[in-house]
C-alpha positions, -999 to 999 in steps of 0.1 A, spaced: -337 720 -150 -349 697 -119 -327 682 -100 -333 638 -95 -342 636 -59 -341 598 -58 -324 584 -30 -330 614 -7 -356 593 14 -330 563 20 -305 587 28 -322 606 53 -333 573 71 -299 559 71 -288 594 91 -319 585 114 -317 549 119 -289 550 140 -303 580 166 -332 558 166 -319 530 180 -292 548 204 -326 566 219 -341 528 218 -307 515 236 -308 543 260 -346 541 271 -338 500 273 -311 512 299 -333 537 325 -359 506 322 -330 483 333 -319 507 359 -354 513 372 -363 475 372 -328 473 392 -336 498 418 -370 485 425 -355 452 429 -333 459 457 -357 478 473 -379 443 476 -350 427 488 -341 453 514 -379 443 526 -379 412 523 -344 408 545 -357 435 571 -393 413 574 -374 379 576 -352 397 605 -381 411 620 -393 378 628 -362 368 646 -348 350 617 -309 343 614 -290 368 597 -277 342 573 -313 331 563 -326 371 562 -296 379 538 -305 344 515 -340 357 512 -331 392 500 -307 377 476 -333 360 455 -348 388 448 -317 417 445 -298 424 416 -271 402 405 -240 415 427 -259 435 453 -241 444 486 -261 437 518 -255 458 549 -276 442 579 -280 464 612 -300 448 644 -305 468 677 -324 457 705 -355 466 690 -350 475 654 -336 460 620 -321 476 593 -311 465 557 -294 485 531 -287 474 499 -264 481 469 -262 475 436 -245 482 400 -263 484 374 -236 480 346 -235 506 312 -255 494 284 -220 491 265 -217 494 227 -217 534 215 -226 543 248 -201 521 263 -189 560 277 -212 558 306 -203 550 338 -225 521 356 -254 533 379 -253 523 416 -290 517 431 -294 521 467 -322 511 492 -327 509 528 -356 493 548 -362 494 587 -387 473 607 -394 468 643 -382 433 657 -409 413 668 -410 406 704 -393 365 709 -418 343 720 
């Protein structure tokens, strides 16, 4: 006797349709994390290179804004002949099923010698 094997493929994909797009939802998230850090890292730069040129804090901070991550935390350091920027950000969990994992924090710091005035 043989036994009716219909349905087997449909089953099978509905047991792998959902790891597929958890995996899909997952990779979506290190992309947004990635994208996230690199993003404060240009606005770490772009802050320090703004202050470098002996441009007010307020003005160095607006610049690095439009380019960090939504929320980002500035920390602005200027000594006599140095400028450093750190920046902070949350990248938030990607919710739904994995809704489980905590938010990522990115981090970047940039330091640049202060032009002499003129």
């Amino acid at each position: 006797m043989r036994r009716d094997e219909s349905g087997a493929v449909t089953a099978e994909a509905a047991v792998a349709l959902p790891v597929l797009v958890l995996i899909a939802t997952a990779l979506a998230w290190f992309i947004a994390v990635g994208v996230s850090q690199a993003r404060a890292e240009d606005a770490a730069r772009e802050a320090v290179r703004s202050l470098a040129r002996g441009d007010d804090v307020a003005v160095g901070e607006s610049l690095g804004r439009r380019i960090a991550p939504v929320g980002a935390k500035f920390d602005i350091k200027r000594d006599a002949d140095l400028v450093t920027v750190k920046v902070t950000a949350l990248v938030s969990s990607p919710g739904g099923i994995l809704g489980f994992l905590p938010g990522h924090e990115v981090h970047a710091e940039a330091t640049g010698a202060s032009e002499p005035a003129s």
